[in-house]
N, C-alpha and C positions, 0 to 999 in steps of 0.2 A: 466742452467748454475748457480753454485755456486758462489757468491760475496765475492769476495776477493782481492787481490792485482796480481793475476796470471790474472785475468779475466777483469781488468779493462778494458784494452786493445781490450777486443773482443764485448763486450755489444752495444748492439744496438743503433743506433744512435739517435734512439728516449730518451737516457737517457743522460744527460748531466754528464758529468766523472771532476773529477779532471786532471787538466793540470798543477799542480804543482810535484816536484819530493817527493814524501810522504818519500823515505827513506833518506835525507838529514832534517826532522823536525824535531827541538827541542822543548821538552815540557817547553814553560814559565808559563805556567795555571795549575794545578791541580785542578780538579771538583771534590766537591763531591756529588753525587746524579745524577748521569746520566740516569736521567728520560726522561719520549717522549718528555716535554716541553725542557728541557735543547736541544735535539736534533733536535728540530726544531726551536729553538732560539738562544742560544748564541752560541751553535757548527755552526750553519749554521753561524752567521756573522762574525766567526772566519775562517771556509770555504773560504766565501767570501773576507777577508784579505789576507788570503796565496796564493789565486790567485795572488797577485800585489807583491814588492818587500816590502813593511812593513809589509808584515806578517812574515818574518824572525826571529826565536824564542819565535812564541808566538802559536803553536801546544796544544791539550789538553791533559792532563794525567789522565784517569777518577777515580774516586775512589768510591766504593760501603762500606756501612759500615754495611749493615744486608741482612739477607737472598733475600726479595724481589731484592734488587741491582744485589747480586749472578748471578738472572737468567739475566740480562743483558750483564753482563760478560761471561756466559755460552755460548748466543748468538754473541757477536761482537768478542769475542777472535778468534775464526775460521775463521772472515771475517775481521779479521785484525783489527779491529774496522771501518773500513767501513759498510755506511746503506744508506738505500735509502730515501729521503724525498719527499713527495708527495703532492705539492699543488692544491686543488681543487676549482676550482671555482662555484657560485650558477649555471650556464649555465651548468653545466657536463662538462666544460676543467680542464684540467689538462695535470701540467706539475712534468715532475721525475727528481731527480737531483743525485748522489750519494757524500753525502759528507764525507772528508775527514779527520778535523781536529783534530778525537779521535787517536789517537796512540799506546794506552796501555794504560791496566785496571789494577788495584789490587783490591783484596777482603778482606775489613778486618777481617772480618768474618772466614775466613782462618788463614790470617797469619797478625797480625797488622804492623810488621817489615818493611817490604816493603813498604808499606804505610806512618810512622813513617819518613823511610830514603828520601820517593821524597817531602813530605812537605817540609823536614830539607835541599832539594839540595840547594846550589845556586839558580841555574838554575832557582827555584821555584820562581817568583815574585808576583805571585797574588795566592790567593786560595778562589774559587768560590763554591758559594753552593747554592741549591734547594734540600733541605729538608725539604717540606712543612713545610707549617703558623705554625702546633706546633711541630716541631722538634727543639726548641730554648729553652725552658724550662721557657720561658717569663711567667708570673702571667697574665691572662688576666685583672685583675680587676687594678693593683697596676704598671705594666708592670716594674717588677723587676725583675732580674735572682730568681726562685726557684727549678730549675729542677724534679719537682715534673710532676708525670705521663710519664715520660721515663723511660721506664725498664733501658736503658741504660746507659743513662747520670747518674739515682740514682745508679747502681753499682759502678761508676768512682764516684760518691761524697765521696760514703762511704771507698773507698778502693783507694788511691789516685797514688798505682803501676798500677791498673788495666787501660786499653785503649781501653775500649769497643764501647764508641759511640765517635763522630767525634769531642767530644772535649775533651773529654779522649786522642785523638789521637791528635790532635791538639798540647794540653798543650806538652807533651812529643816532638812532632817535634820545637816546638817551643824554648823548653828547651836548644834542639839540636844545634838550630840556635843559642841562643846568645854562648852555650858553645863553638861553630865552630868559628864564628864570619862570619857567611852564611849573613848576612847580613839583611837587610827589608824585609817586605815582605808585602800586600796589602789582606784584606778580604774582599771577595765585596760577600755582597749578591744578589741574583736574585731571591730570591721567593715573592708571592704577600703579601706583608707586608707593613705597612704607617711606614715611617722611618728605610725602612732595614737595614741601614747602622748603626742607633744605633742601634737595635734590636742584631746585630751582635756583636755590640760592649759590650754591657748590656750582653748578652748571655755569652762572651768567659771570660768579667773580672769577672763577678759573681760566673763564676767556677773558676776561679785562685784563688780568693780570698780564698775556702775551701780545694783547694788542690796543690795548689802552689805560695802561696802570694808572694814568691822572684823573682818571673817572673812578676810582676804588672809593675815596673820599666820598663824594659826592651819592656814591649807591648807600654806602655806610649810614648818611645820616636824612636820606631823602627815599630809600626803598624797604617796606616790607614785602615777606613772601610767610604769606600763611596758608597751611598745609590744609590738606580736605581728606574727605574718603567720598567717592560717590560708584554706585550702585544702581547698573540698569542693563537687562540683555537685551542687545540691541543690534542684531546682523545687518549687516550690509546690504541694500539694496539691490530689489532684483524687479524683475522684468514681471513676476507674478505679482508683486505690489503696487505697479503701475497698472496693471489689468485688474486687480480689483478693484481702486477706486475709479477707475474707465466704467468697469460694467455694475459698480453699486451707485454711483453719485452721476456717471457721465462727464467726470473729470478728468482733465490730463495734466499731470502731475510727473513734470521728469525727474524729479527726487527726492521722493516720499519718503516717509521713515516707518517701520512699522517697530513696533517694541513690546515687551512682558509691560503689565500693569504696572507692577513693582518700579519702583523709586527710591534712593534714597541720596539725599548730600549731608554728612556732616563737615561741617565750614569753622577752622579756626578765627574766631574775633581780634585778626590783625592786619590792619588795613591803615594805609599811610596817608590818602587821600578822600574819607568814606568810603563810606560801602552800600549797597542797595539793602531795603528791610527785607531780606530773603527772611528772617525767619515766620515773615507775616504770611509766607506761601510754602511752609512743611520743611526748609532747611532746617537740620539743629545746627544754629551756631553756639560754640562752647568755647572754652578756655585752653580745653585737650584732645586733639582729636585722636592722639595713639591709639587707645583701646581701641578705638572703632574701627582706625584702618585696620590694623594688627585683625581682627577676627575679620572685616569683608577678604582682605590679601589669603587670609590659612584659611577661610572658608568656603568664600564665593570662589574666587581667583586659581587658588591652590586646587578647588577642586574638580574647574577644568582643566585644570595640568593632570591629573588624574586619571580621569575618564577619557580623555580624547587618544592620546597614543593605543591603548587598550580596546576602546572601542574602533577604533581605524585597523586593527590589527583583524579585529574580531566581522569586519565586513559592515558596518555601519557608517550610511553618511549623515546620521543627523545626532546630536545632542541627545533631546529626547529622547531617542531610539538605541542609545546607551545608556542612558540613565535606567529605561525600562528592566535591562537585561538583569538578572537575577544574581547574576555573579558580581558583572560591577557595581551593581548599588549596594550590597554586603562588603565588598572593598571600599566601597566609600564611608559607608557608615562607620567602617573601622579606622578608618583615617581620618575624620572627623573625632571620633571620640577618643581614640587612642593618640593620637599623631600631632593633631592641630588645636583640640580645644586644652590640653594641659599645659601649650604655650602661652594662653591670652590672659592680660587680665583680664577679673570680675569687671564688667560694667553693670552697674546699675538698673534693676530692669528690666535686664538683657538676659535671658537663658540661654546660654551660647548651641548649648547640643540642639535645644530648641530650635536656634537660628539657622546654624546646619542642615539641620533637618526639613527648616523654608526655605532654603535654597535646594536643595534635591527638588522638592515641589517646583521652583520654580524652573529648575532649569529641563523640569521634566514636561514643560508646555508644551503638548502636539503642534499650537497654531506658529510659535517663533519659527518652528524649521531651520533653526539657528546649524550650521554644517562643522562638523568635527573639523575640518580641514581649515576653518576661519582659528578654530582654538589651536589648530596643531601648529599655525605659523610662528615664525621669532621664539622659540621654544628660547635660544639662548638667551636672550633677554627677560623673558619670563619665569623658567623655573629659578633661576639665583633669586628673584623677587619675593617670587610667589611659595616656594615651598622651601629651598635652602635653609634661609633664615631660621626655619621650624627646626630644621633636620639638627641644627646647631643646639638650638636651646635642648630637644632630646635629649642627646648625648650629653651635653653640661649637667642634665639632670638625672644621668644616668638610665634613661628610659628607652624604649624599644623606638626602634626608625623599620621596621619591616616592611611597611607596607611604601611608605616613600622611597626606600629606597628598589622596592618594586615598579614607582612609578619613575625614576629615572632610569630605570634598567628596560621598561617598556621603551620610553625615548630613543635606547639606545640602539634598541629592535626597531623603531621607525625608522631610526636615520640610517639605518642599512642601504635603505632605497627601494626594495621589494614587499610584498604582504606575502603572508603563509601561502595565499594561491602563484604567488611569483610575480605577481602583476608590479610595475611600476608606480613607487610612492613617487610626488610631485614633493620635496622637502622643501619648504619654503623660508629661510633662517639667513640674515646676514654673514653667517660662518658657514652654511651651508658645504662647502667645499672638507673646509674641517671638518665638522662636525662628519661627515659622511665617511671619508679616510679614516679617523677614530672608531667608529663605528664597525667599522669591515675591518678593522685590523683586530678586532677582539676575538674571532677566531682563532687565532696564530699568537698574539698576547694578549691574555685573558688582561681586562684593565683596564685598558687602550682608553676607553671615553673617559675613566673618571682621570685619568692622567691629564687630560684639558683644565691644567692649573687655571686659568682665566676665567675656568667658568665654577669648578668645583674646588679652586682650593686645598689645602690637605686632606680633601674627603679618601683620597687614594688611600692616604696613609693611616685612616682612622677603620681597625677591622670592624668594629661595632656596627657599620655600614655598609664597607667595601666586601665584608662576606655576604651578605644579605642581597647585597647588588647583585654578585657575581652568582651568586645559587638562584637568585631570579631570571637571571638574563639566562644561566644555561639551562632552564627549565623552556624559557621563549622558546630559544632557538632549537633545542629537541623536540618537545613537547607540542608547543604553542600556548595561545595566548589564553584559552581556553582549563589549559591545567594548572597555568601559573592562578586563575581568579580558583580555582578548585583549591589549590596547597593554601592560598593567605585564609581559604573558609575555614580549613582545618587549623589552625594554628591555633 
C-alpha cells in the first residue's frame, strides 16, 4: 500500500495516522531544508499541534533550494507530503506514526518564482531553516557574514538579480513583503549552532548589506530571529527503513524517518508575527536559550566530535558500537566532566554530568545504527562549533584541554586519508583538499593542521594546547588509536 492521502484511511492500525482534516491546512511556516532531522523534529511537534485546536494555521510549506532537497520533493510530492516516523527504542520497540504537517514542496532549483511568491504570502509568518552549521556563510574564526565557500550564496553576492541560494531567495521575497505591505515575518533557525538566532541574523543582514542595503531598514524594524537548541538523533534514510515498514505494516514509504525516542526544542519567545502554542506540545519556550544550547553543543554535539574520528580509526562503522568500546566511553566521560561541563552554566533542574551521561545512553541505541561517517563529515564546520568554543573558555580558566585537544589531533589522523590498516578514508569536509594537505604535511612540520588559521585561530600559538595536540597525534601516528584511549586512561 502506497502512502498517501487516499490511504490514510486503510493503514494498519499498528500505525498511528493523522486525525486532523489535512485538506482544510493552512501554511503559517515555510521550511527551508526539509531534511530527516527537520522531519523528525520540528514537523513532528507541529504534527503534534495540529492535532488540538492551536494548530490552526500553522501547517508546513517545505522548500528545497539544491539538488540534494530535489530528491525529497521527488519523494513526498506523490505521498502528499506525508512520511512515516519511526521511533526506536535500545529494547528493539518501536513505535510508527505517519505525520502530517508538510503540505507542499517547491524546488528552487527548478523554478525560484514560487518559492519567491510563499515567502512574500501573508500568510507566511515564520521562515524556518536547517541548512546545516555552514550553509550561513558565517567566518568561522571572526563569525561575520563572508559568504565565502558557497557556490551559491557567492553567485547571489556577485550578481544581486540572481536567487540561487536561500538568501538570494530570501532577499527578493522579503523585497516583496515590504513593497506589498505583507507584513512581519519571524526567521528562526533550527540547526545545531551556539546563538542560531544571531547566526541568522549576522547571515541574512551581511548579504543585504552587498546586495540590497534599502531593505536593512525594513529587516530592522519588521524581522525577529530567535535562537533555539533542538535535540534528536536522527540518520539519514536507508533502504533498511523502507523494508521494515514494507514487511511490519505493508507500507511503501519512499522517505521514512526513523529516530532515538529522545526529543528535545528549547525555543526563544521572539516572534515578530506569532508564533504556534508549541509549548502545549513539550517545547520549553523561555526568555534564554544559552544555557541550554551551550550544554546540548559541549554535550551532545561536542561529543560526537569526539568519538567518531577515534572510533573510525579504531575499525567501527557505527555510533553505538563506539560508544560501547571501553576506551572511548572512559574518554568521553572525561571530556564531559573535565572538558565540557566547567564551561556551561548551571540551569536549573538540570544536572549537567547527569545529562552527559543521557546522552552516552542515548547515543549508545543499538536500533539508530546511526554511521560514524554521517558524524565524521564537515568536521570543519563542526568542531569550531562544537568543541573550539570550550577549548577557549579552558584555557581562560586556566584549566586542562587534554582530552580535546586529543580529539582534534584524532581529526587530524582522519584527514590523513588512510586507517591504521591503510585502507582508504572517504573525507567528506568542504575544505577537504586543505584540510588533507595540512594533515600529511605534519609529518615533515609537526603543526601543519593547527596552523589552518580559519579554522583554529591562534590555537597554534597557544602551548597549553598545541603540546597536548602534538604528544597525541604522535602517539596516533606511532602507536595508533588504540594507545592514544590507553595514555588519556592514565592521566
Amino acid at each position: 500500500m502506497k502512502l498517501n492521502n487516499d490511504t490514510l484511511g486503510s493503514l494498519p492500525s499498528g500505525v498511528t495516522t493523522p486525525t486532523y482534516d489535512r485538506s482544510n491546512l493552512t501554511a503559517g511556516i515555510v521550511h527551508i531544508g526539509v531534511g530527516h532531522f527537520h522531519r523528525s523534529h520540528q514537523a513532528m511537534y507541529l504534527d503534534r499541534l495540529l492535532h488540538t485546536e492551536a494548530g490552526a494555521g500553522w501547517a508546513i510549506w517545505g522548500v528545497s533550494v539544491n539538488s540534494k532537497g530535489a530528491d525529497t520533493a521527488e519523494a513526498l510530492l506523490p505521498q502528499d507530503g506525508l512520511y512515516t516516523l519511526t521511533e526506536k527504542d535500545p529494547d528493539g520497540a518501536a513505535r510508527s506514526s505517519v505525520i502530517g504537517s508538510i503540505i507542499g514542496f517547491d524546488v528552487a532549483e527548478t523554478d525560484g518564482e514560487p518559492v519567491i511568491n510563499r515567502l512574500a504570502d501573508p500568510a507566511t509568518r515564520i521562515i524556518s531553516l536547517t541548512i546545516t552549521e555552514g550553509g550561513y556563510g558565517i567566518d568561522p574564526v571572526t563569525a561575520t557574514f563572508s559568504g565565502k565557500g558557497d557556490p551559491l550564496i557567492e553567485a547571489d553576492l556577485a550578481d544581486p538579480r540572481s536567487a540561487a541560494s536561500w538568501l538570494g531567495l530570501l532577499v527578493h521575497a522579503l523585497r516583496r513583503r515590504r513593497d506589498t505591505g505583507a507584513g512581519p515575518v519571524t526567521l528562526m533557525c533550527c540547526d545545531n549552532i551556539q546563538e542560531n538566532g544571531h547566526v541568522a541574523r549576522e547571515a541574512l543582514t551581511g548579504f543585504t548589506k552587498v546586495v540590497a542595503p534599502d531593505l536593512l531598514e525594513w529587516i530592522e524594524q519588521n524581522m525577529t530571529f530567535p535562537s533555539s537548541m533542538v535535540d534528536r538523533v536522527t540518520p539519514g534514510t536507508t533502504d533498511e527503513d523502507r523494508a521494515y515498514l514494507a514487511d511490519t505494516f505493508g507500507l511503501t514509504d519512499a522517505w521514512p524517518v526513523t529516530c532515538e525516542p529522545f526529543t528535545q526544542w528549547v525555543l526563544e519567545d521572539n516572534f515578530a508575527a506569532g508564533r504556534p502554542a508549541l509549548e502545549s506540545v513539550g517545547v520549553d519556550v523561555v526568555a534564554d536559550v544559552e544555557p541550554y544550547e551551550l550544554m546540548k553543543l559541549r554535550l551532545a554535539n561536542g561529543t560526537h566530535q569526539a568519538l567518531c574520528y577515534l572510533g573510525h580509526l579504531l575499525g567501527y562503522e557505527y555510533v553505538h558500537e563506539a560508544i560501547a568500546d571501553p576506551g572511548i566511553n572512559s574518554m568521553l566521560l572525561r571530556y564531559i566532566d573535565e572538558e565540557a561541563v566547567p564551561t556551561l552554566r548551571p540551569i536549573p533542574g538540570v544536572d549537567l554530568n547527569g545529562w552527559g551521561r543521557t546522552v552516552l545512553e542515548r547515543f549508545g541505541n543499538p536500533q539508530i545504527k546511526d554511521k560514524l561517517t554521517r558524524i565524521c563529515e564537515d568536521t570543519s564546520d563542526r568542531i569550531p562549533k562544537f568543541v573550539l568554543p570550550g577549548v577557549r573558555d579552558q584555557l581562560a580558566a586556566g584549566r586542562p584541554v587534554s582530552v580535546c585537544a586529543a580529539i582534534v589531533a584524532a581529526w587530524a589522523r582522519y584527514a590523513e586519508g588512510t586507517d591504521e590498516q591503510g585502507n582508504p578514508i572517504d573525507v567528506r569536509d568542504p575544505r577537504r583538499e586543505q584540510l588533507m594537505a595540512a594533515a600529511q604535511a605534519e609529518s615533515a612540520t609537526p603543526g601543519s593542521f593547527l596552523g589552518l588559521t580559519e579554522i583554529f585561530g591562534d590555537l597554534a600559538q597557544r602551548p597549553e594546547f598545541a603540546e597536548p595536540y602534538l604528544a597525541a597525534l604522535d602517539t596516533l601516528r606511532h602507536d595508533g588509536a588504540r594507545a592514544l584511549l590507553n595514555a588519556l586512561a592514565r592521566d
